[in-house]
PDB file of N, CA, C and O in Angstrom:
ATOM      1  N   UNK A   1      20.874 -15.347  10.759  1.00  0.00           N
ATOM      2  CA  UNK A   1      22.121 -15.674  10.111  1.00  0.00           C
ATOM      3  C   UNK A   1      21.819 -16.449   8.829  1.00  0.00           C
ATOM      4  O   UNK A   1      21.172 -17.491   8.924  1.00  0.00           O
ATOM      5  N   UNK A   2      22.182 -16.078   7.801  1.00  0.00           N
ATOM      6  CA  UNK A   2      22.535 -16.990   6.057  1.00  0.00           C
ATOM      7  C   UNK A   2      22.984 -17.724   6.194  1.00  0.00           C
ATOM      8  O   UNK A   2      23.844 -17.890   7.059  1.00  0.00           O
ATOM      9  N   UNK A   3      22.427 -18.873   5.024  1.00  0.00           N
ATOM     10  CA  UNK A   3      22.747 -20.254   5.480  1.00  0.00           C
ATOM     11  C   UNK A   3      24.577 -20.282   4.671  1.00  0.00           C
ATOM     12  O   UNK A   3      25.476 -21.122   4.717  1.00  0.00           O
ATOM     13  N   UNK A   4      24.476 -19.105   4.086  1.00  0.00           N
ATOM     14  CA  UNK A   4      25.708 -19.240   3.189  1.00  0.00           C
ATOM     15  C   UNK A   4      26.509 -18.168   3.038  1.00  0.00           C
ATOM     16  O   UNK A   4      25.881 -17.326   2.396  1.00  0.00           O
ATOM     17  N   UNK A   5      27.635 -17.768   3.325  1.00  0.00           N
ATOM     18  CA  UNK A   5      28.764 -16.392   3.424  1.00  0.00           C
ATOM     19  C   UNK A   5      28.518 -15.582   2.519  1.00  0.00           C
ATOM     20  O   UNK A   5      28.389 -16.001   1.369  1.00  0.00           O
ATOM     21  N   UNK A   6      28.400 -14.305   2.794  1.00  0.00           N
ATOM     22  CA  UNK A   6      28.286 -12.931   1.946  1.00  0.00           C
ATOM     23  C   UNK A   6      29.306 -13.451   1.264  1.00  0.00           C
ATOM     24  O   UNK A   6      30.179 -14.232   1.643  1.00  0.00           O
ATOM     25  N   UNK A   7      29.037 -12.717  -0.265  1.00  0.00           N
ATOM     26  CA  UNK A   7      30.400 -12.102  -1.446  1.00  0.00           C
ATOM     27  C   UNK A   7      31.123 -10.841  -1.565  1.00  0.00           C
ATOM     28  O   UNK A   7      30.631  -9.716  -1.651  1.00  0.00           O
ATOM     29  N   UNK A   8      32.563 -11.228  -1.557  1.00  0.00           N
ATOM     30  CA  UNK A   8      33.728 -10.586  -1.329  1.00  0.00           C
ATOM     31  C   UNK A   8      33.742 -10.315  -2.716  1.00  0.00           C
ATOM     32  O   UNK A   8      33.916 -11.099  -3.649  1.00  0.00           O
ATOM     33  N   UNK A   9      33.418  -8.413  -2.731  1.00  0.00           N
ATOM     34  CA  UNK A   9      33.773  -7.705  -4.023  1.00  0.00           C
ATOM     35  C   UNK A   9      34.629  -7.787  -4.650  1.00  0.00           C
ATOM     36  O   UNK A   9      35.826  -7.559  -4.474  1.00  0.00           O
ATOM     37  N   UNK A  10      33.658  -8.374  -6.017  1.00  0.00           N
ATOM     38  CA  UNK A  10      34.912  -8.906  -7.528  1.00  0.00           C
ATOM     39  C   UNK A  10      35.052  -8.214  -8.382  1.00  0.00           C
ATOM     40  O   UNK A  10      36.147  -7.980  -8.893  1.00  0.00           O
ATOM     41  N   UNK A  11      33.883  -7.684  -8.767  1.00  0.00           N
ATOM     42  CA  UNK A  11      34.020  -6.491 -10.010  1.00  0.00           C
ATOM     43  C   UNK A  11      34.128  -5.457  -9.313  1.00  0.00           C
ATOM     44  O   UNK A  11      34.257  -5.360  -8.092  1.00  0.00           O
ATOM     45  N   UNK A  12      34.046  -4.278 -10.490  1.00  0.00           N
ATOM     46  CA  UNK A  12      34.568  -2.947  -9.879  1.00  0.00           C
ATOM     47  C   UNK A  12      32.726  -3.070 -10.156  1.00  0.00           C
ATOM     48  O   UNK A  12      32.774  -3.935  -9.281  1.00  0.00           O
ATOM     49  N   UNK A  13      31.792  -3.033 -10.396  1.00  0.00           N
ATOM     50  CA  UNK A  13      30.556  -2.765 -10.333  1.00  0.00           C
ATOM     51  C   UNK A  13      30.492  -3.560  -8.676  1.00  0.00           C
ATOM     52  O   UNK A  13      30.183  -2.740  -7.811  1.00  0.00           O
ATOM     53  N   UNK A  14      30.631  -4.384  -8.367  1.00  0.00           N
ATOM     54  CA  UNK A  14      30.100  -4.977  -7.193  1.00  0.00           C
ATOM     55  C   UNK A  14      31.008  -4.006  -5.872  1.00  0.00           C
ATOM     56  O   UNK A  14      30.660  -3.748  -4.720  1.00  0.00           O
ATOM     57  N   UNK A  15      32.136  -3.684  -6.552  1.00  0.00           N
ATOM     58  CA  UNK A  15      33.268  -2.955  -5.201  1.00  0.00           C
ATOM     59  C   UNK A  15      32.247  -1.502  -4.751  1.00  0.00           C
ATOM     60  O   UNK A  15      31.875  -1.180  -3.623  1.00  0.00           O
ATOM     61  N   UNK A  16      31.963  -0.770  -6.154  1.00  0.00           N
ATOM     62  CA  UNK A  16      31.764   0.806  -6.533  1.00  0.00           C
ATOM     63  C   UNK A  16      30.183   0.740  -5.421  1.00  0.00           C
ATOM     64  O   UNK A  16      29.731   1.553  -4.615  1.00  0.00           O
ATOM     65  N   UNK A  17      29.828  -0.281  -5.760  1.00  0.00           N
ATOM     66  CA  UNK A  17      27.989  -0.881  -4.955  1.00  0.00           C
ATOM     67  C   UNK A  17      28.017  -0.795  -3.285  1.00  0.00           C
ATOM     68  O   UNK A  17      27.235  -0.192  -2.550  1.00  0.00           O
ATOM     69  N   UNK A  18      29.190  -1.607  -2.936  1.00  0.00           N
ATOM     70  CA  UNK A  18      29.687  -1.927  -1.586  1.00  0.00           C
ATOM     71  C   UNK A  18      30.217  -0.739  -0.792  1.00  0.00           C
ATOM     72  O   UNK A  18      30.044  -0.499   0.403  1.00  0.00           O
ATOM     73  N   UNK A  19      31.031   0.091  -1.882  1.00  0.00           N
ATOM     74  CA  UNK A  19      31.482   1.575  -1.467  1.00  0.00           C
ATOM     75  C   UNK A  19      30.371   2.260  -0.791  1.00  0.00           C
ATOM     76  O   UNK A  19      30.308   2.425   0.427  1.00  0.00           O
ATOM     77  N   UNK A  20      29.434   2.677  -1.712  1.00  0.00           N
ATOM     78  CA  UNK A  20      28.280   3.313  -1.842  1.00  0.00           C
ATOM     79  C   UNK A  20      27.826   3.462  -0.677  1.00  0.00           C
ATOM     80  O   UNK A  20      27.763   4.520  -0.051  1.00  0.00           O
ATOM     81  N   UNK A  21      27.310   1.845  -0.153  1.00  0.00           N
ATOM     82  CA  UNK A  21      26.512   1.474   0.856  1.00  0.00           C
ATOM     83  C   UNK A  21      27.008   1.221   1.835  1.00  0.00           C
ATOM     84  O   UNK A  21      26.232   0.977   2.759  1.00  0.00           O
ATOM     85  N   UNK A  22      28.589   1.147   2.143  1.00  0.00           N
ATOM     86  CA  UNK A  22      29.336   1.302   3.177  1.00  0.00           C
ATOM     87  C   UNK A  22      28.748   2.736   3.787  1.00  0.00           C
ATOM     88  O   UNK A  22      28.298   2.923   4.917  1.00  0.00           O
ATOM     89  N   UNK A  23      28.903   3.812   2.562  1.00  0.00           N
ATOM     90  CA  UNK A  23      29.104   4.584   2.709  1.00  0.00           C
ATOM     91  C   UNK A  23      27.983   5.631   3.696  1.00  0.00           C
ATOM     92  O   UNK A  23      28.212   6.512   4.525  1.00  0.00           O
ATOM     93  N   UNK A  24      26.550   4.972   3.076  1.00  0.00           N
ATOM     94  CA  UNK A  24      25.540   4.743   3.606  1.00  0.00           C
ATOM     95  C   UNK A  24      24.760   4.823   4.869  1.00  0.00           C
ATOM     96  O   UNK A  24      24.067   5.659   5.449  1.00  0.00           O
ATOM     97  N   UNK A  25      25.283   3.243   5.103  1.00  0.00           N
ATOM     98  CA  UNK A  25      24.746   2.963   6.457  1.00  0.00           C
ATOM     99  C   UNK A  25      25.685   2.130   7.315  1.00  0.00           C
ATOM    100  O   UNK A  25      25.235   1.297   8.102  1.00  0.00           O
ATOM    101  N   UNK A  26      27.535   2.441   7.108  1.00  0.00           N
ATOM    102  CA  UNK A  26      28.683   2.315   7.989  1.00  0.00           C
ATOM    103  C   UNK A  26      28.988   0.586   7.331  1.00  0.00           C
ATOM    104  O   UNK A  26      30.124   0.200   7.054  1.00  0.00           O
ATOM    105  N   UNK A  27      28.106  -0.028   7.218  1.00  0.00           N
ATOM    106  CA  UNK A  27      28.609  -1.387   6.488  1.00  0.00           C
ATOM    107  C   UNK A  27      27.777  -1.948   5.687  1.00  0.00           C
ATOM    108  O   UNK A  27      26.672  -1.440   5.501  1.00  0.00           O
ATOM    109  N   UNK A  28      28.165  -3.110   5.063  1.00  0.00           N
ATOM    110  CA  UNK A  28      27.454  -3.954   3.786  1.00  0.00           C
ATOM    111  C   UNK A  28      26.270  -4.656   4.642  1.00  0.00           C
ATOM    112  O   UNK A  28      26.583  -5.343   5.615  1.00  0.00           O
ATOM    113  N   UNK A  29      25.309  -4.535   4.389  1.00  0.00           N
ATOM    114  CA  UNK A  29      23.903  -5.635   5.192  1.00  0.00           C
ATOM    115  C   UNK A  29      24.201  -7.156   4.543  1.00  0.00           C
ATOM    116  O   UNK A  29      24.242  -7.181   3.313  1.00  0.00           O
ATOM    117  N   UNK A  30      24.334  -7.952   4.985  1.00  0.00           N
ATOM    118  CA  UNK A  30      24.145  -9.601   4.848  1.00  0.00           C
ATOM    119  C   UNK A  30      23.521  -9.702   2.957  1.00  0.00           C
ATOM    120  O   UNK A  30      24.085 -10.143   1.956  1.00  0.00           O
ATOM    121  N   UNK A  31      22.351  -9.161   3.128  1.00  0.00           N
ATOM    122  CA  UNK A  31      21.390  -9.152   2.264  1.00  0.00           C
ATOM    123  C   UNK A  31      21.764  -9.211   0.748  1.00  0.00           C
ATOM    124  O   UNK A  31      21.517  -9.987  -0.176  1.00  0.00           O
ATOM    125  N   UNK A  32      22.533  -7.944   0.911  1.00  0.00           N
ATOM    126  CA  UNK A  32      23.171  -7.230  -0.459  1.00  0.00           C
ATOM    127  C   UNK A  32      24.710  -7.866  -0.577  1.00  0.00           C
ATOM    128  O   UNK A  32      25.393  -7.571  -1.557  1.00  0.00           O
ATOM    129  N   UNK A  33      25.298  -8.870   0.603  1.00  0.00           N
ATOM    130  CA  UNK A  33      26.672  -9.639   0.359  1.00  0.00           C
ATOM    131  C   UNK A  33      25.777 -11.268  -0.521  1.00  0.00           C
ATOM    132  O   UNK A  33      26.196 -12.120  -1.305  1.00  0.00           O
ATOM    133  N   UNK A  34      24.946 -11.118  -0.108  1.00  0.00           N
ATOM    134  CA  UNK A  34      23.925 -12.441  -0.721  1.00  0.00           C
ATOM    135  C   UNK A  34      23.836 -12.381  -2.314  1.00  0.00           C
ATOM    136  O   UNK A  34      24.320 -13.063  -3.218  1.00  0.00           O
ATOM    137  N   UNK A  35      23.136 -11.441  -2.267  1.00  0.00           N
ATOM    138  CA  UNK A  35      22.254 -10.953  -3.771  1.00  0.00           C
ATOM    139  C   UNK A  35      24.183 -11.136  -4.416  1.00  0.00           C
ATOM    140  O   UNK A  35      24.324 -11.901  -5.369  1.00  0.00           O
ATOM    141  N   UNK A  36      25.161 -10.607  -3.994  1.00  0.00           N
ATOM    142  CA  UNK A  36      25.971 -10.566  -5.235  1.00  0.00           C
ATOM    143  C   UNK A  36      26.464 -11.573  -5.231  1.00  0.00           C
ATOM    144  O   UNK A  36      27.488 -11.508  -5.912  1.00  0.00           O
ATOM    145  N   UNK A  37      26.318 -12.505  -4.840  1.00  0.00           N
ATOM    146  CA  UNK A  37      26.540 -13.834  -5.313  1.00  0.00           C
ATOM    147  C   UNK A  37      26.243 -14.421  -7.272  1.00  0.00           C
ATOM    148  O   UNK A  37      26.851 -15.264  -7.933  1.00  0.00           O
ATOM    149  N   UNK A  38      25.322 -13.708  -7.563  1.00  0.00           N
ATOM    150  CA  UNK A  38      24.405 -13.816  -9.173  1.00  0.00           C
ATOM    151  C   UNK A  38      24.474 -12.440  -9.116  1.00  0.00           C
ATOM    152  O   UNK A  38      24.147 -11.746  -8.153  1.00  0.00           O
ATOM    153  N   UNK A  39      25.104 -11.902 -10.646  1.00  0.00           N
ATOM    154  CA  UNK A  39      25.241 -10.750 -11.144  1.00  0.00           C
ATOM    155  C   UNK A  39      23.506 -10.589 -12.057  1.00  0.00           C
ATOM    156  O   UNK A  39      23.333  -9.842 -13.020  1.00  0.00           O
ATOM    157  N   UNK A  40      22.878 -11.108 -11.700  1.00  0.00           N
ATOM    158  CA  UNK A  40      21.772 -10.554 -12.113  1.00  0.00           C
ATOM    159  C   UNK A  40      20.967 -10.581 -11.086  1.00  0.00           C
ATOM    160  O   UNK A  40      20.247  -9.648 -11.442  1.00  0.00           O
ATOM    161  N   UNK A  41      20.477 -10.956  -9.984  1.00  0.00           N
ATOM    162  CA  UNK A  41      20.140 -10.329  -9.008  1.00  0.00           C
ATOM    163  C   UNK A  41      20.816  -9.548  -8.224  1.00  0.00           C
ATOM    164  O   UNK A  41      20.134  -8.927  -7.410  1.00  0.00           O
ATOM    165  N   UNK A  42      22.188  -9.341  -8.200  1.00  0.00           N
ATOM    166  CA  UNK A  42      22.833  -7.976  -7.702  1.00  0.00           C
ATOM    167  C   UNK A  42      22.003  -6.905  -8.183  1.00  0.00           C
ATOM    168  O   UNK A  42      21.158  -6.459  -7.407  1.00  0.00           O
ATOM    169  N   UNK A  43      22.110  -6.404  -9.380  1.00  0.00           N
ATOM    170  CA  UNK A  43      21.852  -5.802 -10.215  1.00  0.00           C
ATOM    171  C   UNK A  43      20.145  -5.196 -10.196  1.00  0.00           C
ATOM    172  O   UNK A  43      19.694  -4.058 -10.329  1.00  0.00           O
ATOM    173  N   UNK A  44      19.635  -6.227 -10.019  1.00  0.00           N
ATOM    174  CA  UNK A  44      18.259  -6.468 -10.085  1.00  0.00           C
ATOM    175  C   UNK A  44      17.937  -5.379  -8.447  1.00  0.00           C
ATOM    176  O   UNK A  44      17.409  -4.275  -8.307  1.00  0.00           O
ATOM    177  N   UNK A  45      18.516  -6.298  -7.511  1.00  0.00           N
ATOM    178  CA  UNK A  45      18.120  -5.512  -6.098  1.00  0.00           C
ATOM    179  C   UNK A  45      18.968  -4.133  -5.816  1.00  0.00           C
ATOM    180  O   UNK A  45      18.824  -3.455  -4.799  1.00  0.00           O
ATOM    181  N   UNK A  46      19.910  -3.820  -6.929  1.00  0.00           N
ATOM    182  CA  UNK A  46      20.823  -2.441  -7.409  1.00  0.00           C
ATOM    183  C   UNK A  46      19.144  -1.665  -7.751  1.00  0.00           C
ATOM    184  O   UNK A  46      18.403  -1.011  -7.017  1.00  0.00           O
ATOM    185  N   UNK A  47      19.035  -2.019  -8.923  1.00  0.00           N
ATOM    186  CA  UNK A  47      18.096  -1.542  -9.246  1.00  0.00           C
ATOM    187  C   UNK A  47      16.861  -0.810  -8.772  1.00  0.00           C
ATOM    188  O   UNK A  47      16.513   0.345  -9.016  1.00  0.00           O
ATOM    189  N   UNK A  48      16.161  -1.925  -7.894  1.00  0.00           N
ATOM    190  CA  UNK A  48      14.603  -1.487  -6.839  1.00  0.00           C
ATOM    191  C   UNK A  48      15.445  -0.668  -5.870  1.00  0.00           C
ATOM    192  O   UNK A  48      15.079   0.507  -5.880  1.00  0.00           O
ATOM    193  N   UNK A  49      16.224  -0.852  -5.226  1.00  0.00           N
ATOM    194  CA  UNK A  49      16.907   0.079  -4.072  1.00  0.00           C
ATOM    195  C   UNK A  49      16.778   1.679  -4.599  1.00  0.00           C
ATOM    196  O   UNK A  49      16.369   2.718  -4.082  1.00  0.00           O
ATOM    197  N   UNK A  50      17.309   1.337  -5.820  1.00  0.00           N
ATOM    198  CA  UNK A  50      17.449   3.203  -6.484  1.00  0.00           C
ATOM    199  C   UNK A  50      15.893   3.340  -6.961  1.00  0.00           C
ATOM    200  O   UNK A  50      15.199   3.556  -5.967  1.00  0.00           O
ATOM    201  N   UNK A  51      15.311   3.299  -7.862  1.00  0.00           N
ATOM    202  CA  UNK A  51      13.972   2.903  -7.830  1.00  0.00           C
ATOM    203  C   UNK A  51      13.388   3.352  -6.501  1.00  0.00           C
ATOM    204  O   UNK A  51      12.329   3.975  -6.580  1.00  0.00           O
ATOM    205  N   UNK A  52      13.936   3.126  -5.206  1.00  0.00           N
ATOM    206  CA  UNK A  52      12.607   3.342  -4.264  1.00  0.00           C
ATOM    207  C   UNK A  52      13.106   4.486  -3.547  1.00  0.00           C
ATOM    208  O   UNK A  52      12.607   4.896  -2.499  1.00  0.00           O
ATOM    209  N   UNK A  53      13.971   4.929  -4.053  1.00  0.00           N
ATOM    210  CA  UNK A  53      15.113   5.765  -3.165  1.00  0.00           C
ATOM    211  C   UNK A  53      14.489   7.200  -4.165  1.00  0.00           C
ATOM    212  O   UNK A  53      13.750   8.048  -3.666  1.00  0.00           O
ATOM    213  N   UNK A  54      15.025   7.248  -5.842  1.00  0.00           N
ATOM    214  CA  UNK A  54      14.165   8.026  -6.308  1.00  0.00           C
ATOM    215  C   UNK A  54      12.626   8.388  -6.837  1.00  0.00           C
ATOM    216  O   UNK A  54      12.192   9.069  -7.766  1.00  0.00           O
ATOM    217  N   UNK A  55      11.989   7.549  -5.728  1.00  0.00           N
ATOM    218  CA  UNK A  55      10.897   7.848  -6.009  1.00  0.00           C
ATOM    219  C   UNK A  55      10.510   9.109  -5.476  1.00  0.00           C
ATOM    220  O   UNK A  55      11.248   9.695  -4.684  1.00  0.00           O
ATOM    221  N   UNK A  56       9.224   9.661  -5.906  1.00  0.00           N
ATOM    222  CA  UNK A  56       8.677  11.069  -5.496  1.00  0.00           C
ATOM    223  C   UNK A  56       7.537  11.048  -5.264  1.00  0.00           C
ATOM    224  O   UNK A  56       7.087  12.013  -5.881  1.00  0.00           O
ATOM    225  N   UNK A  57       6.807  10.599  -4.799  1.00  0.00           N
ATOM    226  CA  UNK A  57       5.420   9.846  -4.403  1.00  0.00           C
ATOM    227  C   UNK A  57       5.131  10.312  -3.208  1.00  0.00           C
ATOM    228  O   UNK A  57       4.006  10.722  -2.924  1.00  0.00           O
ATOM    229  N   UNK A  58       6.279  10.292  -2.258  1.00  0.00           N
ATOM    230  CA  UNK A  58       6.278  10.560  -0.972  1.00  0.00           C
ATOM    231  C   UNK A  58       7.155  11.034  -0.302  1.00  0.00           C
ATOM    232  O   UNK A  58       8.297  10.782  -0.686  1.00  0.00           O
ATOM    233  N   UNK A  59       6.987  11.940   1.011  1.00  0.00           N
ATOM    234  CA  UNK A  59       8.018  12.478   1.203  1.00  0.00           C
ATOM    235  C   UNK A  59       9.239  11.946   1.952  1.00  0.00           C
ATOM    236  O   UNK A  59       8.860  10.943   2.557  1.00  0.00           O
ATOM    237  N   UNK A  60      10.723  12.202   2.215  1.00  0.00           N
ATOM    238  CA  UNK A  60      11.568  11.625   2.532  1.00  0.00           C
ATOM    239  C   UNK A  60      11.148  10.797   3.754  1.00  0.00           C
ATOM    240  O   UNK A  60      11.248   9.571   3.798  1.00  0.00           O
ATOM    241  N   UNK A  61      10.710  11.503   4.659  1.00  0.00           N
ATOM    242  CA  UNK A  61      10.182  10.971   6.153  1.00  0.00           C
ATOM    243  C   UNK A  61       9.259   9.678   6.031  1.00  0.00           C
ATOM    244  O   UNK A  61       9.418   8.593   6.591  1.00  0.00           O
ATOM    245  N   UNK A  62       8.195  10.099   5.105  1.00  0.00           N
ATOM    246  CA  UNK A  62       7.286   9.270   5.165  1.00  0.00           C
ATOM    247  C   UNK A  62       7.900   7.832   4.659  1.00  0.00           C
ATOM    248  O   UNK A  62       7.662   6.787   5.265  1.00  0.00           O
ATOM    249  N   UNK A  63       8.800   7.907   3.358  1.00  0.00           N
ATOM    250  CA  UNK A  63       9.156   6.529   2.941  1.00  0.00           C
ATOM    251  C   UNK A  63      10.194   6.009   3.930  1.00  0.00           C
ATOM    252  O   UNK A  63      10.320   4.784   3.962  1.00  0.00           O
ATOM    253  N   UNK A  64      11.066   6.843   4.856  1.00  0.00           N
ATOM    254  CA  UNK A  64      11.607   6.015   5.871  1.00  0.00           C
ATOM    255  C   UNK A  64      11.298   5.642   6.942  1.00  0.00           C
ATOM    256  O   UNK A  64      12.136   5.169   7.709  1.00  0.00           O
ATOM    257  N   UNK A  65      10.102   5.756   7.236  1.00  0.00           N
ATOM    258  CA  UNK A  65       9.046   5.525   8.541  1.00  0.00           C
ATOM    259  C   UNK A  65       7.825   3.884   7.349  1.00  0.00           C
ATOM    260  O   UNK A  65       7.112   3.001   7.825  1.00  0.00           O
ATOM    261  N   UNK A  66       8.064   4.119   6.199  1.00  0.00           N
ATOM    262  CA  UNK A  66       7.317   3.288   5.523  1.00  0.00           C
ATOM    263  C   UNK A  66       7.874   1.892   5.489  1.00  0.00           C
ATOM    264  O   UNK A  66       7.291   0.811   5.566  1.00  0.00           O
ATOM    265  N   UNK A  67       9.504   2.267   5.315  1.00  0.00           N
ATOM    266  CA  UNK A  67      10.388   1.360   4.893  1.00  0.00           C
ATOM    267  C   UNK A  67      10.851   0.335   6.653  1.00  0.00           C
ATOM    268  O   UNK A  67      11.360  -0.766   6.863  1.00  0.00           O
ATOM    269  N   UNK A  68      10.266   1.580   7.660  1.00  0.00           N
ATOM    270  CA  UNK A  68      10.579   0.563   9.033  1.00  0.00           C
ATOM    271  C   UNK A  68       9.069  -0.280   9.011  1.00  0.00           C
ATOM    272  O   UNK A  68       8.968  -1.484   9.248  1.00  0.00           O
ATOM    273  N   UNK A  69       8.474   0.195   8.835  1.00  0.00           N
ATOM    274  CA  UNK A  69       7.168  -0.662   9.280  1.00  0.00           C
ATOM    275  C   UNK A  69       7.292  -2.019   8.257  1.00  0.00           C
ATOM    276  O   UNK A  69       7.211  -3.089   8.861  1.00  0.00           O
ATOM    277  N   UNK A  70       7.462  -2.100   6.904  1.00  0.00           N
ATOM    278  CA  UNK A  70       7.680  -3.114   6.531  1.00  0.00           C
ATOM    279  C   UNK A  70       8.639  -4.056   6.794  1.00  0.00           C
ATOM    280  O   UNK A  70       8.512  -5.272   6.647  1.00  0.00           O
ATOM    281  N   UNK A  71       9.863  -3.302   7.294  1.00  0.00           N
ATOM    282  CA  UNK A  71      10.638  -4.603   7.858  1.00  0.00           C
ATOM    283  C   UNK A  71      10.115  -4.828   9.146  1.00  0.00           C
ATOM    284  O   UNK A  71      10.575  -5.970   9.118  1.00  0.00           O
ATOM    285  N   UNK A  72       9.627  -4.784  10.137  1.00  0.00           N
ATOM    286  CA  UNK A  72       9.266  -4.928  11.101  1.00  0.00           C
ATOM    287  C   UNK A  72       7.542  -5.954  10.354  1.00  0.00           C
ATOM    288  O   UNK A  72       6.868  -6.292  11.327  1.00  0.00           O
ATOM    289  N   UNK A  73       7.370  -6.070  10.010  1.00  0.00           N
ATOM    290  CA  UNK A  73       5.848  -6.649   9.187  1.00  0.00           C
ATOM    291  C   UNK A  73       6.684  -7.848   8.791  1.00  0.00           C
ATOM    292  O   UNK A  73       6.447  -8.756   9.587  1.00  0.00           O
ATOM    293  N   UNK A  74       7.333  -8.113   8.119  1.00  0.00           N
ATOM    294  CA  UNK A  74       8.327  -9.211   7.396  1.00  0.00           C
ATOM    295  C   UNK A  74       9.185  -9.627   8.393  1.00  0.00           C
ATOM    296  O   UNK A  74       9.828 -10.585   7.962  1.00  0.00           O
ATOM    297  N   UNK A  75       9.571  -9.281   9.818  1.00  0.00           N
ATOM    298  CA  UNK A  75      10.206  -9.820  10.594  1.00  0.00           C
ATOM    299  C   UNK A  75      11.960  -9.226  10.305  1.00  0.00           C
ATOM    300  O   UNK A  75      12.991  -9.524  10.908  1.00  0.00           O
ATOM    301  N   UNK A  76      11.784  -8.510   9.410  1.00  0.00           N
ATOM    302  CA  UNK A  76      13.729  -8.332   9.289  1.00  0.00           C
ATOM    303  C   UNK A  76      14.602  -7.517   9.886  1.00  0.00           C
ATOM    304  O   UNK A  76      14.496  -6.294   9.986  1.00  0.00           O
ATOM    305  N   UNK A  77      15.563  -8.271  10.327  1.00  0.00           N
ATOM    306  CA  UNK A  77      16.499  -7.503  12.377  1.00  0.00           C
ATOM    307  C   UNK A  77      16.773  -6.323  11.764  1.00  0.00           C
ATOM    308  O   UNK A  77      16.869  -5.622  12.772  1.00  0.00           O
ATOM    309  N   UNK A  78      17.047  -5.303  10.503  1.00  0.00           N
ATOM    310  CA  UNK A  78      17.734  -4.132  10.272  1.00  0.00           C
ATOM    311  C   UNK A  78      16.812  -3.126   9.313  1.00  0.00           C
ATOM    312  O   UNK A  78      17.243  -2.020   8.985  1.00  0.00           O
TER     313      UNK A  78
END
């Protein structure tokens, strides 16, 4: 649990973000209600998300079998 309450979408950039990733994975993760707290690390972790999403390096499977082992390495519940 955060020591401090997710942010309740203010801009239409932060709403259109929240849509997205509702859309996603059924709700907003803690993580990404955090980050938009500062419109430049919103933005910033907007950014690497797409960034790792279009990467082509590897194949779909492999980066989502990549992406569990690191949270599970870092300890993170999702």
């Amino acid at each position: 649990m955060a020591r401090i309450r997710g942010a309740e979408p203010r801009g239409w950039y932060t709403r259109l973000i929240y849509r997205l990733v509702r859309k996603m994975l059924g709700r907003v993760p803690e993580p990404v209600r955090i980050a938009a707290h500062n419109k430049h690390v919103f933005r910033g972790h907007v950014a690497m998300e797409r960034a790792g999403q279009k990467a082509r390096s590897l194949p779909e499977e492999l980066k989502s079998l990549v992406s569990l082992r690191v949270a599970t390495r870092v300890g993170c519940p999702f």
